[in-house]
C-alpha positions in Angstrom: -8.9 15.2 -10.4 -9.7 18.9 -9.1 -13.8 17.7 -8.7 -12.5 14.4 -7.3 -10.6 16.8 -4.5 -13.5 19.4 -4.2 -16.0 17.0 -3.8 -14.3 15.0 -1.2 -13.6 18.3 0.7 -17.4 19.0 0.5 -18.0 15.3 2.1 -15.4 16.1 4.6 -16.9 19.1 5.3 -20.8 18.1 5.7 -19.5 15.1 7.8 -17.9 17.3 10.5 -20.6 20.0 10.5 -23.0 17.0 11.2 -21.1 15.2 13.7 -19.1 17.9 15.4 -20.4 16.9 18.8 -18.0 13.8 18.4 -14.9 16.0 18.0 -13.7 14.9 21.7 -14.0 11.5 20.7 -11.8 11.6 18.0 -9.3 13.4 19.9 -9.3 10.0 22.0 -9.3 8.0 19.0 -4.9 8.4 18.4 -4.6 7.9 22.2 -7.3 4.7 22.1 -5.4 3.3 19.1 -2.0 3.7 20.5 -3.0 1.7 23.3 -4.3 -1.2 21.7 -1.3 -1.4 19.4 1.2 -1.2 22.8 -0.6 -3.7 24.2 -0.9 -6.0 21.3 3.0 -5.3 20.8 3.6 -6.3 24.8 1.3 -9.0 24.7 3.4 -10.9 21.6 6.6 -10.3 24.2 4.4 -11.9 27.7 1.0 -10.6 29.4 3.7 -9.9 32.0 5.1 -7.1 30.3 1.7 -5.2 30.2 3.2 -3.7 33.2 5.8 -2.0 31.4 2.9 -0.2 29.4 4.3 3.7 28.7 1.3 6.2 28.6 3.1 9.1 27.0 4.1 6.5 24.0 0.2 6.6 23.5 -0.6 9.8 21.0 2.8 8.9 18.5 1.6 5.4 18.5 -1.8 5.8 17.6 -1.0 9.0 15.2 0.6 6.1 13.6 -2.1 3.7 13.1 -4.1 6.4 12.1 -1.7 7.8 9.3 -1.4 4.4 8.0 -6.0 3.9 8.0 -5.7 7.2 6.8 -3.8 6.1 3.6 -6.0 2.7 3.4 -9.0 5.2 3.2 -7.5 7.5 0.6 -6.2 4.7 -1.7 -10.0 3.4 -1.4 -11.2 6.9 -2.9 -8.3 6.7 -5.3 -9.7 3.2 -6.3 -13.3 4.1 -6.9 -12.6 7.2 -8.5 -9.8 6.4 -10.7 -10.0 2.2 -11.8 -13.7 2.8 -12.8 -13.1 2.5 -16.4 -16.9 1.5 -16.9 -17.4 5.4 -18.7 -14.6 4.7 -20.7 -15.8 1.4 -22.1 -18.8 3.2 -22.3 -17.6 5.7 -25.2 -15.3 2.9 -26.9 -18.3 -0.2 -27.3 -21.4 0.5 -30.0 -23.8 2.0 -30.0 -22.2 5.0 -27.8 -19.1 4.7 -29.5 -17.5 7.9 -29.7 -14.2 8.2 -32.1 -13.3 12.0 -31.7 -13.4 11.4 -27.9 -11.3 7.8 -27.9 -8.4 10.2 -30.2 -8.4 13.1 -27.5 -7.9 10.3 -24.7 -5.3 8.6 -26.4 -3.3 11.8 -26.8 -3.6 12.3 -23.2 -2.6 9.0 -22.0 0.0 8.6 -24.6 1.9 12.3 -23.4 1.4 10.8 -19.2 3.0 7.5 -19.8 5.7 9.1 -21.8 6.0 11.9 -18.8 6.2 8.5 -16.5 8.7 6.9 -18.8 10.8 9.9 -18.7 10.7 10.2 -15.0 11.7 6.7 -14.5 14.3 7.0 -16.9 16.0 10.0 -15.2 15.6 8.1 -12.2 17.9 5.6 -13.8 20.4 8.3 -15.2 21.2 9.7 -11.9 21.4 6.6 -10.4 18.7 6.3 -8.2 19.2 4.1 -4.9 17.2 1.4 -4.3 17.1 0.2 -0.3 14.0 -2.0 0.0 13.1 -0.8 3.3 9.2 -0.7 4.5 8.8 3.1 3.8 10.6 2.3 0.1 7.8 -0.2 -0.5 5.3 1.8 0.6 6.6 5.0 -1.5 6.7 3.1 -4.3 4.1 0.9 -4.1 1.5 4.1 -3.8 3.4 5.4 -6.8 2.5 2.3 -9.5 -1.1 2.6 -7.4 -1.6 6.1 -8.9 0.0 5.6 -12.2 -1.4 2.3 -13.0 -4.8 3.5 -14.6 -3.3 5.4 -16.8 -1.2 2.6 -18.2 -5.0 0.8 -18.1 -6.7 3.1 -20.2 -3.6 3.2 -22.5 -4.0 -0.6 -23.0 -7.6 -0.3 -23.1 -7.4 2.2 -26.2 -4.4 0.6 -28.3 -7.1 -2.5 -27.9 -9.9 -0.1 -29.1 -7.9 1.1 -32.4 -6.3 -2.2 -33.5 -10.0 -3.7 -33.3 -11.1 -0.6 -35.3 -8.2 -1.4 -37.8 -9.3 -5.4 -37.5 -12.6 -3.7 -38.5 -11.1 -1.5 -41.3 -9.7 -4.9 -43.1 -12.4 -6.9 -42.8 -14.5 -4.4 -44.6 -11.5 -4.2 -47.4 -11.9 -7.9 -47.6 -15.8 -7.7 -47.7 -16.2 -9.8 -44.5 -17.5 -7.3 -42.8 -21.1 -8.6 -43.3 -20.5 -11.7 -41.4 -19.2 -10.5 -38.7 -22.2 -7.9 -38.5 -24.2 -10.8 -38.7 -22.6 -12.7 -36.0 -23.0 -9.8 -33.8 -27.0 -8.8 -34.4 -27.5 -12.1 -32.2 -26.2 -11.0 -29.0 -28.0 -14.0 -27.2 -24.9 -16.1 -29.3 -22.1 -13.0 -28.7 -23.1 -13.0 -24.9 -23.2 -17.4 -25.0 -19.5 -17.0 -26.7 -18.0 -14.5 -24.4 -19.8 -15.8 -21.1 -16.7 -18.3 -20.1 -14.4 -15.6 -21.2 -16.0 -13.2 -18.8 -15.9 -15.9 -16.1 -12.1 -16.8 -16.5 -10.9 -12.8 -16.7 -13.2 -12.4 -13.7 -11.5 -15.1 -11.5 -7.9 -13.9 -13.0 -8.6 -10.1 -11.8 -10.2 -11.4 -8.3 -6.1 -13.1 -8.0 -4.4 -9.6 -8.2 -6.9 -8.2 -5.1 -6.4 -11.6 -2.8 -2.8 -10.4 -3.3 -2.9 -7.1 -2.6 -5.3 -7.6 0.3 -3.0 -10.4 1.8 0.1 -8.5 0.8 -1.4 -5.6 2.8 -1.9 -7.3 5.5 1.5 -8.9 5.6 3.1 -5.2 5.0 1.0 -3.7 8.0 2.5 -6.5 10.4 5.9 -6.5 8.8 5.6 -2.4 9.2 4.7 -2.3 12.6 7.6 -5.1 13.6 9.7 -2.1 11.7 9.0 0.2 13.7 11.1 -1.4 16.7 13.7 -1.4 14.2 14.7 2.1 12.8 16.3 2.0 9.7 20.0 2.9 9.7 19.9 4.3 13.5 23.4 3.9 14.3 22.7 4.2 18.6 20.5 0.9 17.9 24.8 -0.7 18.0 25.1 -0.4 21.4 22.1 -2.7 22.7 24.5 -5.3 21.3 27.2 -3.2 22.8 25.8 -3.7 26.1 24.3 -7.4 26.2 27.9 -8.5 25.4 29.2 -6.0 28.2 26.9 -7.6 30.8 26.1 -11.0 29.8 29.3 -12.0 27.9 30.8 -11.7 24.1 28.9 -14.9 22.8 25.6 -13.8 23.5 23.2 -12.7 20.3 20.8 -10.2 21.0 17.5 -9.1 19.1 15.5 -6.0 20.1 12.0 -7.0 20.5 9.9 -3.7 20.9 10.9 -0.7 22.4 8.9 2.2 23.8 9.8 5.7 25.6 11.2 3.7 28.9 12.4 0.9 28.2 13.9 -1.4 25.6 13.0 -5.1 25.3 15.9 -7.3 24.1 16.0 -11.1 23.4 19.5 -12.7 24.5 20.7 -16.1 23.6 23.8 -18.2 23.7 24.4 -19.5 20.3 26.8 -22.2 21.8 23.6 -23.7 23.9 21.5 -26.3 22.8 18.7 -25.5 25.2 15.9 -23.3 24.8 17.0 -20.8 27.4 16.1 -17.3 25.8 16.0 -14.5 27.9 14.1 -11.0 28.0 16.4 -8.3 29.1 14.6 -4.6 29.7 17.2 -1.3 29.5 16.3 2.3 30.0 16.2 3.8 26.7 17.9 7.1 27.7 20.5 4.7 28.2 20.4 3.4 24.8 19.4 6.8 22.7 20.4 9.3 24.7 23.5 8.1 26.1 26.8 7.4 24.4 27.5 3.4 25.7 28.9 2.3 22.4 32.6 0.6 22.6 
């Protein structure tokens, strides 16, 4: 872990040093990416709200986007670095098969899960709550992400030492010599396992379609969040004031909001018709201003 950090420090470092002249550009970057996400945001409302575009709602918008790239990027590191279990198959498969090694990295993964099982487990005693909000998922979804190869290479072993005990038997029972046999012709072993390969291959490929997709589906469902802030009580008088000016039966649903001005859907439930409204308010008068009956 500490060379994983240093070197990726060291990258960071040569990386600046050689493209410093670009430092003003990526000052621009936040403010560039705040504006396409605004636009994108006003765009899904009508092109005629582009009008209603808020330049100093730029920089938090686009520190946003970054901060959520910026974990993409460093759960991609992660990935590399951490779910290449190639060197660890390496030391576990013959001829490089290296017991003394396999017992020292079964001790270690053994005392983490056990640290993990004791942390979930206290979790449970002091009765943790659970709100599945986006920032819940996203908490907890980064925390099976990290923990999850050293469940792996705990799985991996247990397999490597009940094979070595499959191994211990069939020597007991003198079979051993067939199976040594068997595996001198790896033409046949690599004929044997090749569909095996194949199927474990496509079943692996399922879990990254879904984490790619469900990625995708958590970055829209995060940025439709974010006109919703979770458990912001002034977000009651919107509905507050739709049914002040437009009447108690009308159902209101805020649609994106920025530094000016809030963007609310109305509609009559009684009404048949497809007769939805936009209604914009100030949002000083909405934050900042106590309009709640």
């Amino acid at each position: 872990m500490e060379s994983f950090i240093v070197n990726s420090i060291n990258r960071f470092k040569k990386y600046y040093l050689d493209n410093k002249e670009l430092l003003p550009l990526l000052i621009l970057l936040p403010t560039i990416l705040g504006g396409i996400l605004q636009t994108v945001q006003l765009l899904f409302i009508g092109p005629e709200y582009i009008r209603f575009f808020s330049i100093t709602q730029l920089v938090s918008d686009g520190i946003l986007i970054l901060s959520i790239l910026s974990i993409i990027y460093l759960s991609y590191l992660f990935l590399k670095k951490f779910y290449n279990f190639k060197p660890l198959l390496t030391k576990l498969t013959p001829p490089n098969t290296n017991l003394n090694y396999a017992l020292r990295k079964f001790g270690f993964t053994l005392f983490m899960n056990i640290l993990i099982f004791v942390f979930l487990y206290a979790l449970k005693l002091y009765k943790y709550e659970i709100e599945f909000s986006i920032g819940w998922i996203l908490i907890h979804s980064f925390f099976v992400f990290f923990v999850l190869p050293s469940i792996i290479e705990l799985l991996i072993l247990i397999c490597f030492f009940l094979i070595r005990f499959i191994v211990f038997i069939l020597i007991k029972w003198k079979g051993i010599g067939k199976v040594e046999t068997y595996f001198k012709d790896k033409e046949k072993v690599i004929a044997d396992l090749d569909p095996y390969i194949n199927a474990l291959s496509v079943i692996l490929l399922i879990p990254v379609i879904v984490v790619i997709f469900g990625s995708f589906i958590l970055l829209i469902q995060f940025s439709i969040s974010t006109n919703n802030p979770h458990k912001l009580a002034n977000l009651e008088c919107v509905s507050s004031l739709v049914k002040d000016k437009f009447g108690e039966n009308q159902n209101s649903k805020i649609l994106y909001f920025n530094d000016k001005y809030f963007f609310v859907k109305i509609k009559d439930p009684n009404s048949d018709k497809n007769d939805d409204r936009i209604v914009l308010f100030e949002t000083e008068n909405i934050l900042f201003i106590d309009n709640c009956r």
